[in-house]
PDB file of N, CA, C and O in Angstrom:
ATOM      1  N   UNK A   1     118.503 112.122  97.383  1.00  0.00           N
ATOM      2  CA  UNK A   1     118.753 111.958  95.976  1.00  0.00           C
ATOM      3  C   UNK A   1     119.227 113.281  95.400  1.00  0.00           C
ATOM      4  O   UNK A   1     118.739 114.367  95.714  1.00  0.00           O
ATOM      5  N   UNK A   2     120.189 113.111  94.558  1.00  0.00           N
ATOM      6  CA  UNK A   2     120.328 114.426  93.960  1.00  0.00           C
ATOM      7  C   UNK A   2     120.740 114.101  92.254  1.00  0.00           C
ATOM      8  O   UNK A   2     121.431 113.176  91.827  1.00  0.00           O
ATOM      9  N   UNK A   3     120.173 115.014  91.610  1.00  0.00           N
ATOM     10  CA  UNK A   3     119.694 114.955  90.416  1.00  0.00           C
ATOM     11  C   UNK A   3     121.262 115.645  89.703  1.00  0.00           C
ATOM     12  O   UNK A   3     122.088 116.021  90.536  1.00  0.00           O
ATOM     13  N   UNK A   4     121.554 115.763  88.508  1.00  0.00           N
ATOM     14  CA  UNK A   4     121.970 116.364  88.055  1.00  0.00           C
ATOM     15  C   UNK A   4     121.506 117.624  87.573  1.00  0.00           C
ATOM     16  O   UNK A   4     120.635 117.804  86.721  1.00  0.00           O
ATOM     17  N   UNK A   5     122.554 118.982  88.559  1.00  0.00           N
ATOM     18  CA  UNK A   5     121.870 120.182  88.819  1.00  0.00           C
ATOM     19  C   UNK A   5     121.796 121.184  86.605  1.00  0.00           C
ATOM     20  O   UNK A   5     120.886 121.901  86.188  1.00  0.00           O
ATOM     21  N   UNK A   6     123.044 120.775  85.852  1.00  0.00           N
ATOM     22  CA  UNK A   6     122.896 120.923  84.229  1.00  0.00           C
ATOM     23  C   UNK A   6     121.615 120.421  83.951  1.00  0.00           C
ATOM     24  O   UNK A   6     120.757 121.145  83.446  1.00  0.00           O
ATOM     25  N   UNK A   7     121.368 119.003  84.293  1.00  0.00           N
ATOM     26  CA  UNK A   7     120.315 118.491  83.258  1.00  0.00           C
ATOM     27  C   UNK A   7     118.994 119.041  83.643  1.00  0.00           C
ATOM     28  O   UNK A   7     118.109 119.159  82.795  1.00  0.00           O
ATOM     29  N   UNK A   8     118.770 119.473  85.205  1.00  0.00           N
ATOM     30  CA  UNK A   8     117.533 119.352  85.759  1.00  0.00           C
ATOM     31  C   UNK A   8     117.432 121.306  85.107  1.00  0.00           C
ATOM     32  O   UNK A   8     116.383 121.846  84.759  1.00  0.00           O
ATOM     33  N   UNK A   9     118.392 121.770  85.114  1.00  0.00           N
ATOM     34  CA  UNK A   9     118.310 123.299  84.475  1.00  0.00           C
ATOM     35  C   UNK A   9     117.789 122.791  83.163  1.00  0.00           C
ATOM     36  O   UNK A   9     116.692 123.326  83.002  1.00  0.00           O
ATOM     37  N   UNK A  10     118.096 121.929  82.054  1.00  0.00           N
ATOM     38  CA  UNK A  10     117.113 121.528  81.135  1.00  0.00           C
ATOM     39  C   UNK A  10     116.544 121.618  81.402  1.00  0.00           C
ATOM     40  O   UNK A  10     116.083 122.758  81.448  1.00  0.00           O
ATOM     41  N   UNK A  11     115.684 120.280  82.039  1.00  0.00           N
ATOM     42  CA  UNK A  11     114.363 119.956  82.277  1.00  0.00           C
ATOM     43  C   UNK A  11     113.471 121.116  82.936  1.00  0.00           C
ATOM     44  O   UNK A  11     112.248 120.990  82.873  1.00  0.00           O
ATOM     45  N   UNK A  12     113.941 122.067  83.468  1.00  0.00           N
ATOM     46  CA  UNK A  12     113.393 123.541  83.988  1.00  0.00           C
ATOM     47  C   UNK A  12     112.547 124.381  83.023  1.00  0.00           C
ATOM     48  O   UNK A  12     111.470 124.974  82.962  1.00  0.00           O
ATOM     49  N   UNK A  13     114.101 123.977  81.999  1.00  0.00           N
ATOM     50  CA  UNK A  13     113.365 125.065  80.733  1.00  0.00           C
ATOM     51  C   UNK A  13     112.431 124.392  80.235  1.00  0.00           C
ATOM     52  O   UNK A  13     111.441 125.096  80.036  1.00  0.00           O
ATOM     53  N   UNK A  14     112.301 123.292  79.931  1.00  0.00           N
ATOM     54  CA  UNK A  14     111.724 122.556  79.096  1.00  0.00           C
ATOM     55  C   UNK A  14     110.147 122.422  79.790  1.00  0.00           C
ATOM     56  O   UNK A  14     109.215 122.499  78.990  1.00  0.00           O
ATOM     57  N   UNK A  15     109.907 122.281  80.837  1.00  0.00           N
ATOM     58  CA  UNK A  15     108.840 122.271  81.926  1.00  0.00           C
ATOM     59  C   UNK A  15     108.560 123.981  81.642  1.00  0.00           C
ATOM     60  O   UNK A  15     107.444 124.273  81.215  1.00  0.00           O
ATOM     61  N   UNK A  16     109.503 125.033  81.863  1.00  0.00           N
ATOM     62  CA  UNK A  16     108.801 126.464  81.206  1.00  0.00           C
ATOM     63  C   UNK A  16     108.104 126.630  80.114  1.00  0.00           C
ATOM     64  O   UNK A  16     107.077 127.279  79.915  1.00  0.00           O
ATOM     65  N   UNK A  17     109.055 125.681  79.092  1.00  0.00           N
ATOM     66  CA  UNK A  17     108.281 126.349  77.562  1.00  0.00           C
ATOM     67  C   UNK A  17     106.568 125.375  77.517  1.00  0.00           C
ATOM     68  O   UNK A  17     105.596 125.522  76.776  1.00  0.00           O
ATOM     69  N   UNK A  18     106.837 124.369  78.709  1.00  0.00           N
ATOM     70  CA  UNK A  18     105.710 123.657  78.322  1.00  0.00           C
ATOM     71  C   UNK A  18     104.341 124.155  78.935  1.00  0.00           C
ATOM     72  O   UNK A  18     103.147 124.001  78.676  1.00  0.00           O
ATOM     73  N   UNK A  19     105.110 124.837  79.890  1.00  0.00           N
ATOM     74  CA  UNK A  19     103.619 125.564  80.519  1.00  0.00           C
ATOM     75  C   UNK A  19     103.424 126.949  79.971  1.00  0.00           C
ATOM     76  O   UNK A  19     102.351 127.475  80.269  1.00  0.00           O
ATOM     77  N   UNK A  20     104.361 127.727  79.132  1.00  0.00           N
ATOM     78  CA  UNK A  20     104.028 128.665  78.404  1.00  0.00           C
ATOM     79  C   UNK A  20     102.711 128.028  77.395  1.00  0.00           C
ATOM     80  O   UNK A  20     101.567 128.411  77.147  1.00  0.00           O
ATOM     81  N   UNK A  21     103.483 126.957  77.017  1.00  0.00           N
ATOM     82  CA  UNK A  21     102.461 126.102  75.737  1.00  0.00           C
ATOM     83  C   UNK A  21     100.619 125.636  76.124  1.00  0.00           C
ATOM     84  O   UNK A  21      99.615 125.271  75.512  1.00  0.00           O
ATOM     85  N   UNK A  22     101.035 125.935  77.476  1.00  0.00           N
ATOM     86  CA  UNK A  22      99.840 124.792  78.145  1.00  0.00           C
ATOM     87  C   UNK A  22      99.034 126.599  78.147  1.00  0.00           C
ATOM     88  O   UNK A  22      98.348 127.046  77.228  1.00  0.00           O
ATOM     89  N   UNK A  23      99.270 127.085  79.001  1.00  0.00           N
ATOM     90  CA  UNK A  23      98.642 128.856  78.428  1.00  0.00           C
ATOM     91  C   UNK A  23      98.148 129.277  77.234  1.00  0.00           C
ATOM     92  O   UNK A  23      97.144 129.983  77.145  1.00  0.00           O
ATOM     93  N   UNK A  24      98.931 128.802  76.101  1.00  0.00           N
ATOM     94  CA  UNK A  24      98.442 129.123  75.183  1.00  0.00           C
ATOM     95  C   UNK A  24      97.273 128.435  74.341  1.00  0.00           C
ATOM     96  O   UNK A  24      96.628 128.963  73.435  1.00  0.00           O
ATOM     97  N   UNK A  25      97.145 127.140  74.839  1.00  0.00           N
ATOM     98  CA  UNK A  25      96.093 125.835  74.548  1.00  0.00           C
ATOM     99  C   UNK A  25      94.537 126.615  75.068  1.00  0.00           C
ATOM    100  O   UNK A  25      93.476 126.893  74.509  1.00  0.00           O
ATOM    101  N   UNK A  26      94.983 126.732  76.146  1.00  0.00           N
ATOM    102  CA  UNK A  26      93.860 127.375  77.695  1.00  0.00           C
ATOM    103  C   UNK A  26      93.245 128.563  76.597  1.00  0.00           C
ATOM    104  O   UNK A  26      92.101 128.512  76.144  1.00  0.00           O
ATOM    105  N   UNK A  27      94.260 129.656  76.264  1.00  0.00           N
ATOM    106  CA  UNK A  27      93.995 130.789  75.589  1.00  0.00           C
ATOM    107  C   UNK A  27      93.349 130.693  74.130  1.00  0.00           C
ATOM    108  O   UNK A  27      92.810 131.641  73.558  1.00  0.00           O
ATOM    109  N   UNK A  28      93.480 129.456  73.639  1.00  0.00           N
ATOM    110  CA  UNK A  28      93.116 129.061  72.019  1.00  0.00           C
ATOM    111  C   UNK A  28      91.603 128.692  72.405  1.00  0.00           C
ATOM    112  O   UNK A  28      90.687 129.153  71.723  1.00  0.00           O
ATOM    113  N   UNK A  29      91.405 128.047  73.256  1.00  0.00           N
ATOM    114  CA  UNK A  29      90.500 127.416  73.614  1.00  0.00           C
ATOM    115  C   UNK A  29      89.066 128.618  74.310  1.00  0.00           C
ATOM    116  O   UNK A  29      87.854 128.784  74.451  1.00  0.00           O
ATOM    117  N   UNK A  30      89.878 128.940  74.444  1.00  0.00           N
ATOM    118  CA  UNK A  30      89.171 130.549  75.158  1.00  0.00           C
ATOM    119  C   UNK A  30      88.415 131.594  74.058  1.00  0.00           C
ATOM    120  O   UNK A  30      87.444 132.320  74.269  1.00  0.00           O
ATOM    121  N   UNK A  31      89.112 131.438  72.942  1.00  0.00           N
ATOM    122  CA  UNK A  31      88.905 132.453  71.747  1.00  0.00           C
ATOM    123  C   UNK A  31      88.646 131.570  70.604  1.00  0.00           C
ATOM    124  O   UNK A  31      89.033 131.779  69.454  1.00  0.00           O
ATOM    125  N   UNK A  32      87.950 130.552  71.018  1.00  0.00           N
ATOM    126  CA  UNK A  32      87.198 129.762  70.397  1.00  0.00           C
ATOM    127  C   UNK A  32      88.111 129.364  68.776  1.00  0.00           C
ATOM    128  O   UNK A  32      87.704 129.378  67.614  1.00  0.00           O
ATOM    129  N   UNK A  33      89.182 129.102  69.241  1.00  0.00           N
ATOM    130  CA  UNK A  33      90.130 128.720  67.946  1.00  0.00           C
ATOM    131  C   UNK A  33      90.057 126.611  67.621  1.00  0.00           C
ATOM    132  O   UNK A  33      89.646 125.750  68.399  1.00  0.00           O
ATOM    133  N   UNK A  34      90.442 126.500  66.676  1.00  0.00           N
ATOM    134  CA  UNK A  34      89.637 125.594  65.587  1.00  0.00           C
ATOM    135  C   UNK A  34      90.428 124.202  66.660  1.00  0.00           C
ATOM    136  O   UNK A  34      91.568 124.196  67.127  1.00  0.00           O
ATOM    137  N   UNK A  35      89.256 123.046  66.807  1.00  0.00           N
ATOM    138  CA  UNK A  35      89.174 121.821  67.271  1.00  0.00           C
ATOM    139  C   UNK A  35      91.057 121.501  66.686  1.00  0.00           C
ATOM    140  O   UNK A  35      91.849 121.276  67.601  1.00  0.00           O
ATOM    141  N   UNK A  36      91.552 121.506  65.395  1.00  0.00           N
ATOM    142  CA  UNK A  36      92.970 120.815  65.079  1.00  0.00           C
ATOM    143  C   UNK A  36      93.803 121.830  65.738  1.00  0.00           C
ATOM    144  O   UNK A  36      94.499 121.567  66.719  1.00  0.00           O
ATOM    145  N   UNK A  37      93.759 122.516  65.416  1.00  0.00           N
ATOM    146  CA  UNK A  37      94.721 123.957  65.922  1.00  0.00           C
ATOM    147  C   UNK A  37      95.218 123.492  67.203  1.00  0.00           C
ATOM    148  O   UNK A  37      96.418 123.353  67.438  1.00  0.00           O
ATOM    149  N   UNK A  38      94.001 123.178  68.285  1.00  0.00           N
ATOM    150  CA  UNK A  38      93.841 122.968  69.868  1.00  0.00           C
ATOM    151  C   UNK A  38      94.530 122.059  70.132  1.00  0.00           C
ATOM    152  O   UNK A  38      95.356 122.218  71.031  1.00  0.00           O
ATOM    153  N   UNK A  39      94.431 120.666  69.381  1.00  0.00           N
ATOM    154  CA  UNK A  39      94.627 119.512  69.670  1.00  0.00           C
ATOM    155  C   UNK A  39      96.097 119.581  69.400  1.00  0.00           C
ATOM    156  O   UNK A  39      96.799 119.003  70.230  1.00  0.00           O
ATOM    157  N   UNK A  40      96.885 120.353  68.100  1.00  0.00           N
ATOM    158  CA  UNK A  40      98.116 120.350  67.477  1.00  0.00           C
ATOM    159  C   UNK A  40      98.492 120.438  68.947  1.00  0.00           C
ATOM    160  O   UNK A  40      98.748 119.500  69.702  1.00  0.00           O
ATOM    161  N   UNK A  41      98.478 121.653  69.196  1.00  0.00           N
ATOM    162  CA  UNK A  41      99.340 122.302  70.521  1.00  0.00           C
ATOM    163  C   UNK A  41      99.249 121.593  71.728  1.00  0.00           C
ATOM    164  O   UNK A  41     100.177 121.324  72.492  1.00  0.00           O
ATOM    165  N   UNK A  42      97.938 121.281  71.854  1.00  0.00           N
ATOM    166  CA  UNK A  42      97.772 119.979  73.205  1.00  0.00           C
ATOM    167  C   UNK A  42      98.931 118.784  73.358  1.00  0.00           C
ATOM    168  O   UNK A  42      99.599 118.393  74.316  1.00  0.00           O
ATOM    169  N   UNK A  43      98.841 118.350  71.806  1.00  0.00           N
ATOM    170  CA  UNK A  43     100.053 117.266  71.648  1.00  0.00           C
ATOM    171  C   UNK A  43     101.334 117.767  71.686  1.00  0.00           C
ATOM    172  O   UNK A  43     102.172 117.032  72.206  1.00  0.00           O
ATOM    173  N   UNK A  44     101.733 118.942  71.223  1.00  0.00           N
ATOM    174  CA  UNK A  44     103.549 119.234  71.913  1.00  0.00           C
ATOM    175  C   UNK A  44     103.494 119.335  73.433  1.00  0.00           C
ATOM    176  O   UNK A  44     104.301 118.834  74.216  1.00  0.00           O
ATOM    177  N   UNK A  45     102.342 120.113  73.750  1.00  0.00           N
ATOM    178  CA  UNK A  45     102.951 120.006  75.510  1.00  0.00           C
ATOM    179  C   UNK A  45     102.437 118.559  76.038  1.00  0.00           C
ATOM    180  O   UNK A  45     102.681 118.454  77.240  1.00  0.00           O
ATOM    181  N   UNK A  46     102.120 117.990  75.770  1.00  0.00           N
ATOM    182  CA  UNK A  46     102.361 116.235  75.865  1.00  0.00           C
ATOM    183  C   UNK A  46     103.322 116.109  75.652  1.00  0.00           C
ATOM    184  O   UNK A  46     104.068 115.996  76.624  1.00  0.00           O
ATOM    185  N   UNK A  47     103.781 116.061  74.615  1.00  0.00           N
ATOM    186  CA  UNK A  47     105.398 115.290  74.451  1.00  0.00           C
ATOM    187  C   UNK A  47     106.330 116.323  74.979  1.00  0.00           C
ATOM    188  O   UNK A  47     107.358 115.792  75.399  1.00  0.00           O
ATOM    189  N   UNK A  48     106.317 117.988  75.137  1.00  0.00           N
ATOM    190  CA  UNK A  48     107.336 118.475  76.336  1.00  0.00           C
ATOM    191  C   UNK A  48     107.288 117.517  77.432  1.00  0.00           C
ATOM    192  O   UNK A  48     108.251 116.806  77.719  1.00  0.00           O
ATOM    193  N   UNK A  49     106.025 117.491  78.129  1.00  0.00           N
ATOM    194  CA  UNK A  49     105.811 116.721  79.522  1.00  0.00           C
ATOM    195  C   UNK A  49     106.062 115.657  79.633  1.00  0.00           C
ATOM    196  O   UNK A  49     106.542 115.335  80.720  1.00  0.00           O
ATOM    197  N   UNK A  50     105.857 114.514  78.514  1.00  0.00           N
ATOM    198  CA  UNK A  50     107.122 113.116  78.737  1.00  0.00           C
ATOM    199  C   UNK A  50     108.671 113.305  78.606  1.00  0.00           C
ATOM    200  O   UNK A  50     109.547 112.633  79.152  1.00  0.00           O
ATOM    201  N   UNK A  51     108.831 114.511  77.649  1.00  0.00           N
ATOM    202  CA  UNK A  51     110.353 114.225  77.535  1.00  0.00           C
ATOM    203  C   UNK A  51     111.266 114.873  79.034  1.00  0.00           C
ATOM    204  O   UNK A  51     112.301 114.328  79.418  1.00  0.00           O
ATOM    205  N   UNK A  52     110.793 115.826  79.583  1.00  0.00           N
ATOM    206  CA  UNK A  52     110.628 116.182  80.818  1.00  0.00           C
ATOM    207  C   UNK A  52     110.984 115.452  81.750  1.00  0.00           C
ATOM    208  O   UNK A  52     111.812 115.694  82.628  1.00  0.00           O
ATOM    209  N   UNK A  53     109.990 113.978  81.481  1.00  0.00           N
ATOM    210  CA  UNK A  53     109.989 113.152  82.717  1.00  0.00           C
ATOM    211  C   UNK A  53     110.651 112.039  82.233  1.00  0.00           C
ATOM    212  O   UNK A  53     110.629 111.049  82.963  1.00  0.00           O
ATOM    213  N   UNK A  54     111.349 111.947  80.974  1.00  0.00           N
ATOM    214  CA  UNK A  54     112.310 110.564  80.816  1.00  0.00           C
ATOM    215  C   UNK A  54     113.433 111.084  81.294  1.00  0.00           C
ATOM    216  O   UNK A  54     114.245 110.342  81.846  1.00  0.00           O
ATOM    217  N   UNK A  55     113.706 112.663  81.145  1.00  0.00           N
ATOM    218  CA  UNK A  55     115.234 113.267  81.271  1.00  0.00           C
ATOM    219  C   UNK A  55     115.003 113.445  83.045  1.00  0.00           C
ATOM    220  O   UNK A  55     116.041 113.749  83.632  1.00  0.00           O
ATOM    221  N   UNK A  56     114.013 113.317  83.744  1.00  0.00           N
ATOM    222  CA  UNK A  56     113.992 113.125  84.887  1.00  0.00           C
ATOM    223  C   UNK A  56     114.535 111.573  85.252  1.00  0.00           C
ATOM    224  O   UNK A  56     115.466 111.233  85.982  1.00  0.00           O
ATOM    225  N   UNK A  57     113.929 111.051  84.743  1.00  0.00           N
ATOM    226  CA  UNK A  57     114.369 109.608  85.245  1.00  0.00           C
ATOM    227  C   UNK A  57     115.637 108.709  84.783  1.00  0.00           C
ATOM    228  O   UNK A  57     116.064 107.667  85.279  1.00  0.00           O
ATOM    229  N   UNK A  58     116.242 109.691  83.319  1.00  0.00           N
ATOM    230  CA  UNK A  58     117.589 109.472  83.044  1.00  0.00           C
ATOM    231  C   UNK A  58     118.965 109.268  83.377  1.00  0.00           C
ATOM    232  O   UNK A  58     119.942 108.529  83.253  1.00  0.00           O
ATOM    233  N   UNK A  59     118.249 110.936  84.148  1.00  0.00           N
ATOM    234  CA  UNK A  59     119.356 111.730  84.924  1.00  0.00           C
ATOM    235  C   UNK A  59     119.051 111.141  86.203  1.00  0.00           C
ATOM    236  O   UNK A  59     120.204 110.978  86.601  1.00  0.00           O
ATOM    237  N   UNK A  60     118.301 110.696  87.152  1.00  0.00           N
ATOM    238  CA  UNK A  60     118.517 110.661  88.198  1.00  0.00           C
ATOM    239  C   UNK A  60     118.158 108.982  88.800  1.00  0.00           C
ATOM    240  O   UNK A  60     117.867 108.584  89.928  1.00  0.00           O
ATOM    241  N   UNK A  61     118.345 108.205  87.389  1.00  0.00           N
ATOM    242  CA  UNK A  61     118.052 106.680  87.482  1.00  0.00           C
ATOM    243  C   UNK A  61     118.808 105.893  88.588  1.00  0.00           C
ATOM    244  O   UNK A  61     118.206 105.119  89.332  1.00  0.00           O
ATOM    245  N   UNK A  62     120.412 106.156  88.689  1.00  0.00           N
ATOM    246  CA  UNK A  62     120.779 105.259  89.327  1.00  0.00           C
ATOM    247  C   UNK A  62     120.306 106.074  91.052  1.00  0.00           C
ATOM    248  O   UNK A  62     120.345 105.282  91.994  1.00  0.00           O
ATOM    249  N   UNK A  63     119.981 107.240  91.321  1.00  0.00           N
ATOM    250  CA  UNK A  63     120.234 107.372  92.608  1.00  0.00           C
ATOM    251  C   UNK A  63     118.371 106.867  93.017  1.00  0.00           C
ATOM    252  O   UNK A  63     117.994 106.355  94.071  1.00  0.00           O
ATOM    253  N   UNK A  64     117.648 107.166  92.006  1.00  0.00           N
ATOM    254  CA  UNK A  64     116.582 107.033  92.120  1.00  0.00           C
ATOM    255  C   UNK A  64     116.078 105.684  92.411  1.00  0.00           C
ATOM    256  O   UNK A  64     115.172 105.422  93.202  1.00  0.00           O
ATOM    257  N   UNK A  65     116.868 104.708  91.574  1.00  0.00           N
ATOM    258  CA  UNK A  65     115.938 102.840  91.595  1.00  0.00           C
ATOM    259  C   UNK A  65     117.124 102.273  92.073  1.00  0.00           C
ATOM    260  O   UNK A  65     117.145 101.062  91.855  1.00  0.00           O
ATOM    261  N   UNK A  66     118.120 102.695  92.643  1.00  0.00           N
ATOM    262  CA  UNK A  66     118.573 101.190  93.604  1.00  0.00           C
ATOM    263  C   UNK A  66     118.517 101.522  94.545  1.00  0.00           C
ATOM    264  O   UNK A  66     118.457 102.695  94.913  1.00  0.00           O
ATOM    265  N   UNK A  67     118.522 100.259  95.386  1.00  0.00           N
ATOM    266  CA  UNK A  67     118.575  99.781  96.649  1.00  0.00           C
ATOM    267  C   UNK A  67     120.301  99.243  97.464  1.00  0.00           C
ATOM    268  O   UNK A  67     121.243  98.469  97.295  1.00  0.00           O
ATOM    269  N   UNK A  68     119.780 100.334  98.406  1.00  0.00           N
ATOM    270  CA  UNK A  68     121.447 100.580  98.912  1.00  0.00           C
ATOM    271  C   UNK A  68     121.689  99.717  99.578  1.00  0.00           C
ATOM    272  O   UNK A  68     120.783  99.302 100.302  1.00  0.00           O
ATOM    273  N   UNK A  69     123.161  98.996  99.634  1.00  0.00           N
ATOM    274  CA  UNK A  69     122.961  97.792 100.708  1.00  0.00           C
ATOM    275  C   UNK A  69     122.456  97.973 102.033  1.00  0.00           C
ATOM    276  O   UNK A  69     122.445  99.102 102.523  1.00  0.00           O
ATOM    277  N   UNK A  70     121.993  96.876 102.730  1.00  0.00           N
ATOM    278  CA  UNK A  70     121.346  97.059 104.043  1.00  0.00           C
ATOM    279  C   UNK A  70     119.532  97.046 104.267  1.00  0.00           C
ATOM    280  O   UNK A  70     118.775  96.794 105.204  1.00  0.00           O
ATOM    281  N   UNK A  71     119.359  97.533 102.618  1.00  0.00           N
ATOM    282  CA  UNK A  71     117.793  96.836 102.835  1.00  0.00           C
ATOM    283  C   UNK A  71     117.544  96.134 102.401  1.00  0.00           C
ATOM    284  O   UNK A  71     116.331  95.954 102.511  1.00  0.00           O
ATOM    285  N   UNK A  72     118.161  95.242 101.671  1.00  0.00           N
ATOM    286  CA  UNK A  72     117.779  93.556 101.321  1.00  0.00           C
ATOM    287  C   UNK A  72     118.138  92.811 102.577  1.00  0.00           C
ATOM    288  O   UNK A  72     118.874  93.118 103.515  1.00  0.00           O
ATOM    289  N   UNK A  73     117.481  91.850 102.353  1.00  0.00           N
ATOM    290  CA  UNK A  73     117.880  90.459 102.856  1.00  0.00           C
ATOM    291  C   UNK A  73     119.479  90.588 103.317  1.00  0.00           C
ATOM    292  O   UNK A  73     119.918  90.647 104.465  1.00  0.00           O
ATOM    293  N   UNK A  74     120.258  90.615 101.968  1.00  0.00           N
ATOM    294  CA  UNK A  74     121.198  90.774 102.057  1.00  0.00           C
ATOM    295  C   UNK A  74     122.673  91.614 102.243  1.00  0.00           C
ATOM    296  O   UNK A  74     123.717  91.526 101.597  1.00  0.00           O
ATOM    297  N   UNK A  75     122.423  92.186 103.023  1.00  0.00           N
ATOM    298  CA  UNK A  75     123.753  93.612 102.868  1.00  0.00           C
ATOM    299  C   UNK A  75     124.217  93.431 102.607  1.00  0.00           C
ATOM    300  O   UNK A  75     124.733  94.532 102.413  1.00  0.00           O
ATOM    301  N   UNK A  76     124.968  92.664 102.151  1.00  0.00           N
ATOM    302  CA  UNK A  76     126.935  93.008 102.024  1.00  0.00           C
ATOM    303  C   UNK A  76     126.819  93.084  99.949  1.00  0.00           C
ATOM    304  O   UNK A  76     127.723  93.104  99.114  1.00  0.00           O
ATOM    305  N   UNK A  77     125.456  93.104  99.808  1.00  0.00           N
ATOM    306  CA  UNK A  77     125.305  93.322  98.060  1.00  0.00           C
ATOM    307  C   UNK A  77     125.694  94.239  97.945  1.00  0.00           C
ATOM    308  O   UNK A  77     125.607  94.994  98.913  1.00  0.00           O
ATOM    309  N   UNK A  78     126.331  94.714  96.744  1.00  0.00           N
ATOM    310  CA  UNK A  78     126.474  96.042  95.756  1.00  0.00           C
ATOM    311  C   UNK A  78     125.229  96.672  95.563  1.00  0.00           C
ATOM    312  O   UNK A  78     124.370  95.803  95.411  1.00  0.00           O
ATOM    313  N   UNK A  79     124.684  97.999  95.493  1.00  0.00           N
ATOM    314  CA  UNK A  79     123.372  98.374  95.145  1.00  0.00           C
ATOM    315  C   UNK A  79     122.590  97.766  94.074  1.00  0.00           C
ATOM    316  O   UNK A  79     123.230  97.926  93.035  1.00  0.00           O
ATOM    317  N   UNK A  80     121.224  96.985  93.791  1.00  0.00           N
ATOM    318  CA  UNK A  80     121.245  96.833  92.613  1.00  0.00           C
ATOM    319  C   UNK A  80     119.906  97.589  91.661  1.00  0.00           C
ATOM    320  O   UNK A  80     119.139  98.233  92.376  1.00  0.00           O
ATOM    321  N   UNK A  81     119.646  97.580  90.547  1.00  0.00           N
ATOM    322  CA  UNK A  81     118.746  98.701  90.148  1.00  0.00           C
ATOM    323  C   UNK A  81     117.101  97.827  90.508  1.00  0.00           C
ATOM    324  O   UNK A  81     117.136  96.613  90.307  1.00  0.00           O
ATOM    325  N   UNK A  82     116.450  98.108  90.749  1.00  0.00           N
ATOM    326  CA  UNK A  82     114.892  97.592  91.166  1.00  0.00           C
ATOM    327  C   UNK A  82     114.308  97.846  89.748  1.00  0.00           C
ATOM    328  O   UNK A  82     113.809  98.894  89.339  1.00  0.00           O
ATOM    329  N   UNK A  83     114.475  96.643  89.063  1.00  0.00           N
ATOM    330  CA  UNK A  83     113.916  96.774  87.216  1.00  0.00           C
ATOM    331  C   UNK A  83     112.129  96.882  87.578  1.00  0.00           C
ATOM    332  O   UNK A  83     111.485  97.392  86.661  1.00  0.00           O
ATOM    333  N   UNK A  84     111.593  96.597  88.395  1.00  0.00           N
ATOM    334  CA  UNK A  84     110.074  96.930  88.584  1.00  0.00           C
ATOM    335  C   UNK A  84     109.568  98.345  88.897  1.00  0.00           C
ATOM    336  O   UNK A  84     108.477  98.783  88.528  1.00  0.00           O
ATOM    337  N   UNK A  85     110.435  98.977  89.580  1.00  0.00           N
ATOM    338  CA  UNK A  85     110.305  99.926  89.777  1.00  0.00           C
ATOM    339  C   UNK A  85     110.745 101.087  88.504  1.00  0.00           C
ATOM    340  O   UNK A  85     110.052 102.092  88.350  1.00  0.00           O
ATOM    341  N   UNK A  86     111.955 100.824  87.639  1.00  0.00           N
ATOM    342  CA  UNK A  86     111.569 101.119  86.949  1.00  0.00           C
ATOM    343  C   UNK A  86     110.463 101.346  85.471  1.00  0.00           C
ATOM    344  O   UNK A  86     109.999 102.318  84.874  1.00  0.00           O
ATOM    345  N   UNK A  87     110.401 100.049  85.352  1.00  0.00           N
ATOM    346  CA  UNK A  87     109.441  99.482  84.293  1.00  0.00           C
ATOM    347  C   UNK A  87     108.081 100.740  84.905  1.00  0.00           C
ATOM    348  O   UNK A  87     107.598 101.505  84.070  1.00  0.00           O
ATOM    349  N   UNK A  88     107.769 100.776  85.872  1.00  0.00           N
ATOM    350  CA  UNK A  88     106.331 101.328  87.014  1.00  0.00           C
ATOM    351  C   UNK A  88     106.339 103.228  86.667  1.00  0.00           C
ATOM    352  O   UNK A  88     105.405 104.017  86.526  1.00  0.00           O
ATOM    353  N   UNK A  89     107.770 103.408  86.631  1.00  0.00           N
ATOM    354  CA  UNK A  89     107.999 105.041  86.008  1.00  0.00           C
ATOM    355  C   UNK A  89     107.683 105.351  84.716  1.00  0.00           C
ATOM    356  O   UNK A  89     106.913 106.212  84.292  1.00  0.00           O
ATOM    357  N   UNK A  90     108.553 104.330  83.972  1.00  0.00           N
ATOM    358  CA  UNK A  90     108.272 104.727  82.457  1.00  0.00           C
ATOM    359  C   UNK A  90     107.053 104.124  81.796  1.00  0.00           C
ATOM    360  O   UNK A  90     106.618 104.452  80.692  1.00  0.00           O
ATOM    361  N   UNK A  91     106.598 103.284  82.530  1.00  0.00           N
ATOM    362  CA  UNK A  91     104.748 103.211  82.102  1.00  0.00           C
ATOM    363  C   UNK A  91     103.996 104.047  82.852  1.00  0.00           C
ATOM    364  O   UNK A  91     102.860 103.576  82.807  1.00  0.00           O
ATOM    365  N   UNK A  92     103.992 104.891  83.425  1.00  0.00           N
ATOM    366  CA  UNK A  92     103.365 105.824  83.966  1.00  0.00           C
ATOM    367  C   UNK A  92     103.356 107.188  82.998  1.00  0.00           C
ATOM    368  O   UNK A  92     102.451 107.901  82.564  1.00  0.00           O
ATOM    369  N   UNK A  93     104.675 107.194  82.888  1.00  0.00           N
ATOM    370  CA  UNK A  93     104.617 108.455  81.353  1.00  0.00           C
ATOM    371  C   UNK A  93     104.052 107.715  80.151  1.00  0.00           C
ATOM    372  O   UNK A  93     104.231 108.520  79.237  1.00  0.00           O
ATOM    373  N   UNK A  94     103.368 106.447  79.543  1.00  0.00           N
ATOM    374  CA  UNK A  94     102.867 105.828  78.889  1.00  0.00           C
ATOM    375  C   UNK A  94     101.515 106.814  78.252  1.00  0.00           C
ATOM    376  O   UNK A  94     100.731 106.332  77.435  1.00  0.00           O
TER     377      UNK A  94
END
């Protein structure tokens, strides 16, 4: 599989700033800073970390969920996308 090498340089940064963020939660939490404060910041690197993983599965949907001919039943099909398998990704980032 290969991803798109632009987008996944996104998703790089975006996975950086989120674990900068996730440090700084750890560090709030450490210096006994206020229950909302904690939680504010908890919730952006949540939503860094889904958006992360939709632009993962965006970018790399078609190489990722179909099925190439030759493992169905049927070969001589066109690839087609495995809608369970996706549905199974994006409820997992749920």
């Amino acid at each position: 599989m290969e991803l798109d090498p632009a987008e996944m340089t996104k998703v790089g940064n975006r996975l950086k700033r989120a674990q900068g963020q996730l440090t700084a939660v750890i560090r709030m939490i450490d210096e006994g800073s206020s229950c909302e404060d904690v939680v504010v910041q908890l919730s952006a690197v949540s939503r860094a970390l889904d958006r992360a993983g939709f632009a993962i599965i965006a970018s790399g949907m078609k190489q990722c969920l179909t099925r190439p001919p030759g493992t169905d039943e049927d070969a001589d099909q066109d690839p087609t996308l495995d809608v369970a398998k996706l549905e199974k990704l994006f409820l997992s980032l749920a």
